[in-house]
DRENDO-1510 file (C-alpha; in Angstrom, 1 decimal, always signed):
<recs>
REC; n; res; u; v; w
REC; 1; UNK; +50.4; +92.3; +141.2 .
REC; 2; UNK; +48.8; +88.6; +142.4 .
REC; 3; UNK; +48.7; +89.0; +146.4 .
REC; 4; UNK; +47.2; +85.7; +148.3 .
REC; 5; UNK; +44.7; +86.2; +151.1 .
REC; 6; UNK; +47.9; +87.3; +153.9 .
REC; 7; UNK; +49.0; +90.0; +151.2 .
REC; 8; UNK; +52.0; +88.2; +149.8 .
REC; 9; UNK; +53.0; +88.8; +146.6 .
REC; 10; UNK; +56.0; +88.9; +144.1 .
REC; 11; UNK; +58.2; +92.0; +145.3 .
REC; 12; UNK; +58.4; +94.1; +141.7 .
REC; 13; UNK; +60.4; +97.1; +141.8 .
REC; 14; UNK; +61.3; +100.0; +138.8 .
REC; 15; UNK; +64.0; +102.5; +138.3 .
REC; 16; UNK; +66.5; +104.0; +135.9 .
REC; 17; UNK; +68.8; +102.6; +138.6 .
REC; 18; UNK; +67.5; +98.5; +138.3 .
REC; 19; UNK; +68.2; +96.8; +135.2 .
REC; 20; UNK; +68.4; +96.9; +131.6 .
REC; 21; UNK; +68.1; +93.4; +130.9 .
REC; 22; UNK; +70.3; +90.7; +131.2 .
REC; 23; UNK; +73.7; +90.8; +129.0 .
REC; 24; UNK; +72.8; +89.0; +125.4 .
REC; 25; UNK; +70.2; +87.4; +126.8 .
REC; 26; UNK; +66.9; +88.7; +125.6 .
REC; 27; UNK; +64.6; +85.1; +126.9 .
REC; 28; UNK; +65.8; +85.6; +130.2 .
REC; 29; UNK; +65.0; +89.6; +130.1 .
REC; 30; UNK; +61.5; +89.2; +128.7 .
REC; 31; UNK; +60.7; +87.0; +131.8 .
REC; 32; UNK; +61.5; +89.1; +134.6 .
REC; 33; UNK; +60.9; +92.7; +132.9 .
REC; 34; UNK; +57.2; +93.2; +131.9 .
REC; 35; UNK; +55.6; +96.3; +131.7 .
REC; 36; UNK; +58.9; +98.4; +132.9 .
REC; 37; UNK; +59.1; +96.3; +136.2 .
REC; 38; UNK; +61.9; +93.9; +137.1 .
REC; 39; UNK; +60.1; +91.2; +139.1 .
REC; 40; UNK; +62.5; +89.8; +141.3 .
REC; 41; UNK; +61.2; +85.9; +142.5 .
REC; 42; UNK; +60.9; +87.6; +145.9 .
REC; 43; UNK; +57.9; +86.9; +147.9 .
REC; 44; UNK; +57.2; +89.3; +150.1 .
REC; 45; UNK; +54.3; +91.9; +151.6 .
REC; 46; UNK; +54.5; +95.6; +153.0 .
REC; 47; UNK; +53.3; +96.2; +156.8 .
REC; 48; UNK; +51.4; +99.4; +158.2 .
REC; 49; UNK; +54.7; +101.0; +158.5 .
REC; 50; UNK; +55.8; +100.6; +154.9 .
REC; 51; UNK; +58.5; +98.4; +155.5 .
REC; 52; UNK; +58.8; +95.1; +152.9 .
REC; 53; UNK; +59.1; +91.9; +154.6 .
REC; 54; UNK; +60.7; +89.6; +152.6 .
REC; 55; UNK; +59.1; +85.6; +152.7 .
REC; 56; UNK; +60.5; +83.5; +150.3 .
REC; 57; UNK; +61.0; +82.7; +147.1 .
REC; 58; UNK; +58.7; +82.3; +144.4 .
REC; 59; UNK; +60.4; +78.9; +143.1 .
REC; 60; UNK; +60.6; +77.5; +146.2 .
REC; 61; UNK; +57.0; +77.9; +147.9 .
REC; 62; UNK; +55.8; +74.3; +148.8 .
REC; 63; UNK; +51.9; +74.3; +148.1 .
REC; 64; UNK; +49.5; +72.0; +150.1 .
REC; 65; UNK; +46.9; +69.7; +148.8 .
REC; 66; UNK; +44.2; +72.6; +149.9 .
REC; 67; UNK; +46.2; +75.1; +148.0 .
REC; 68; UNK; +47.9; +76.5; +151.2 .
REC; 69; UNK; +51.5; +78.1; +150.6 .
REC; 70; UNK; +54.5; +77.4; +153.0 .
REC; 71; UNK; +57.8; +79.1; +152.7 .
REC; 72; UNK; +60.6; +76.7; +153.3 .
REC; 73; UNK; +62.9; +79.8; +154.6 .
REC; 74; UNK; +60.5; +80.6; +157.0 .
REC; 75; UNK; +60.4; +77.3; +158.3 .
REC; 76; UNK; +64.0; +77.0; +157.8 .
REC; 77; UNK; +64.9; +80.3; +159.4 .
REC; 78; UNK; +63.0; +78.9; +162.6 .
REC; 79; UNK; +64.5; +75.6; +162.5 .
REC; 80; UNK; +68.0; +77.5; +162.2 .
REC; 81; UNK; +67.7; +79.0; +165.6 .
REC; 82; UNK; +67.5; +75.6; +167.5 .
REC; 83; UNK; +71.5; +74.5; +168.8 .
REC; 84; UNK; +71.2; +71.6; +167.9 .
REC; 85; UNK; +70.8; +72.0; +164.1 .
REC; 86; UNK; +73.6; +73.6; +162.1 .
REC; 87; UNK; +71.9; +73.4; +158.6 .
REC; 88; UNK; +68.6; +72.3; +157.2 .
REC; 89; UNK; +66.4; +72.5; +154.2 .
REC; 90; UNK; +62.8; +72.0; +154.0 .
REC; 91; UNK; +60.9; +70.9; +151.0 .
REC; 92; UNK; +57.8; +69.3; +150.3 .
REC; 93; UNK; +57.1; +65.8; +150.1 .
REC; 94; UNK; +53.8; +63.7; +148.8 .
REC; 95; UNK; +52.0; +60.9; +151.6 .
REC; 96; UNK; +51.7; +58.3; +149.2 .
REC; 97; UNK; +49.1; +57.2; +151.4 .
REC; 98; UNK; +46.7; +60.1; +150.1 .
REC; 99; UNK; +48.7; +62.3; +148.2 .
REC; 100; UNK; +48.5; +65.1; +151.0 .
REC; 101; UNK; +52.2; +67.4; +150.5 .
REC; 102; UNK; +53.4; +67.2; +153.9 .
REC; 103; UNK; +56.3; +69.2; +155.2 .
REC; 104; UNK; +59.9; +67.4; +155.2 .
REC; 105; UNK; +63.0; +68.9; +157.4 .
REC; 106; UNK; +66.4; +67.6; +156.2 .
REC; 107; UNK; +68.9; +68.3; +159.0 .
REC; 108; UNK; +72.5; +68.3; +159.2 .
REC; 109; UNK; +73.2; +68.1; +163.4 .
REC; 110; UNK; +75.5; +70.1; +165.4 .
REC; 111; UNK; +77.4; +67.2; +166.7 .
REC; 112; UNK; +79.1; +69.4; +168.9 .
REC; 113; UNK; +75.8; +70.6; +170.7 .
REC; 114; UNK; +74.4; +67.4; +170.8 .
REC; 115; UNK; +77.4; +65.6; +172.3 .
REC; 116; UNK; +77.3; +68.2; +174.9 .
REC; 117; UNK; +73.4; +67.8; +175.2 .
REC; 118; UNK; +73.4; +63.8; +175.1 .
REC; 119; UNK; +77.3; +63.3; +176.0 .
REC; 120; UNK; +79.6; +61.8; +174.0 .
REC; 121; UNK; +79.1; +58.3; +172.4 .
REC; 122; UNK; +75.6; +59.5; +172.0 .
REC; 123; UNK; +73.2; +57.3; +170.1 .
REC; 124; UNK; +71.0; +58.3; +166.8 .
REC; 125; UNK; +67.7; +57.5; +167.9 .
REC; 126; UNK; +68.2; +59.9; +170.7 .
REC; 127; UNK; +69.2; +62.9; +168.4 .
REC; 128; UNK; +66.3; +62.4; +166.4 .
REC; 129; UNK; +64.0; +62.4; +169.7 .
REC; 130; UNK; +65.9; +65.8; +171.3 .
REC; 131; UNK; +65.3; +67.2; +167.2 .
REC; 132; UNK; +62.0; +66.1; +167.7 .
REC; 133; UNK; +61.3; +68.0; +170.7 .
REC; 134; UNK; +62.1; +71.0; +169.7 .
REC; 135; UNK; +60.5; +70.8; +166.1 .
REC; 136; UNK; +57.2; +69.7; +168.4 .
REC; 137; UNK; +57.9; +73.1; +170.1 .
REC; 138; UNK; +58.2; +74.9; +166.4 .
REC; 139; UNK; +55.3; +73.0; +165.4 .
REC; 140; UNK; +52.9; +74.3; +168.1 .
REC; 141; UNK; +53.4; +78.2; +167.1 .
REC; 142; UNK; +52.3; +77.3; +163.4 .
REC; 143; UNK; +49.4; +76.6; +161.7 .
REC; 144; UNK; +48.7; +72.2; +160.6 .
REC; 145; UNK; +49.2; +72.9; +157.2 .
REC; 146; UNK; +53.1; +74.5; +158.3 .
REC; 147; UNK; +54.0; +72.0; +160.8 .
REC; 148; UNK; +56.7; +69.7; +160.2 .
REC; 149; UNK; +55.8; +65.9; +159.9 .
REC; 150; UNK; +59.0; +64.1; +158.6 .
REC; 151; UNK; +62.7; +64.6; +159.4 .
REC; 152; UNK; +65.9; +63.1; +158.4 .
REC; 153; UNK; +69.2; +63.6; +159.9 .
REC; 154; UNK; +71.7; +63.4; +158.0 .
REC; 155; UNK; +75.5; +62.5; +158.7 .
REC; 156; UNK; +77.0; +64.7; +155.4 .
REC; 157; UNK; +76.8; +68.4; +154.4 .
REC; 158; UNK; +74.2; +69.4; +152.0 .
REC; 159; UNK; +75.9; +70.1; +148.5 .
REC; 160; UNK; +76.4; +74.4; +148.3 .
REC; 161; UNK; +76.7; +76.7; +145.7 .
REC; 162; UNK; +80.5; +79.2; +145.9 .
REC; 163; UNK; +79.0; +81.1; +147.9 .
REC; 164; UNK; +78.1; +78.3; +150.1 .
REC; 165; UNK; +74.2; +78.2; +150.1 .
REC; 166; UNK; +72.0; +75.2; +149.7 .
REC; 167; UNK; +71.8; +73.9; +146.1 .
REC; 168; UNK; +67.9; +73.1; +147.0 .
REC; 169; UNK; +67.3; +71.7; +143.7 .
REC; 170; UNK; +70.2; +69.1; +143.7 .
REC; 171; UNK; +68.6; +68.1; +147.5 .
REC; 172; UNK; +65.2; +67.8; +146.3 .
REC; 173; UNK; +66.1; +65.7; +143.3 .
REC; 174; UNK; +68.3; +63.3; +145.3 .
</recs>
């Protein structure tokens, strides 16, 4: 298994009890069971204590000019836990300037929390510099290459899949 210099790696796991293989689908076996492991598109490491800590997802890691990987759920997880935010997604975006991937948050605002925050009537340009604030407060307990540096707040939900999660693709190719 490929582990990076924190000891990340895909999370591959074997058993009578996993999978056969995907129903009439042989492609879409042959990719994710090699070698009698099913690889899972988990990213993930093991502490001291032998418990898995799940990171991200393969697919989704946003890699840095300098070859530096970021987890958007990591980031997103944090970003999550602020009041003012009641869903985001974070992808990568390119500087045109230099072609440097910089980190992009795409936030859909508690308006409930900020009106209470700002009061009612509030304006957008304050949102974005109470968001700001706090991301600046995220930002410090990460390292440069992690930190946010662009934000957009938007007005609308993102789109979701049934079971109402993120379609990240369809947000990243809008």
């Amino acid at each position: 298994m490929d582990v990076d210099d924190a000891g990340i790696g895909e999370i591959c796991i074997r058993g009578e009890n996993v999978m056969i293989g995907y129903y009439k689908n042989p492609e879409a076996s042959a990719e994710v069971l090699k070698e009698g492991w099913f690889h899972t598109g988990d990213l993930g490491y093991m502490d001291q204590e032998g418990f898995l800590h799940i990171t991200g997802r393969k697919k989704n890691v946003i890699i840095t000019k300098n070859g530096k990987n970021v987890f958007p759920e990591e980031l997103e997880y944090y970003l999550n836990k602020i009041p003012y935010v009641e869903e985001c997604l974070i992808s990568g975006r390119r500087r045109e300037e230099d072609g440097e991937t910089v980190i992009f948050a795409a936030i859909k605002a508690d308006h409930e929390e900020l009106e209470e925050a700002l009061g009612i009537g509030y304006e957008q340009t304050e949102a974005e510099q109470l968001l700001w604030e706090k991301i600046d407060e995220l930002n410090k307990q990460q390292p440069i290459y992690k930190r946010i540096q662009r934000m957009e707040l938007r007005k609308v939900e993102f789109e979701k899949t049934t079971a109402r999660k993120i379609k990240r693709y369809a947000e990243a190719n809008r």
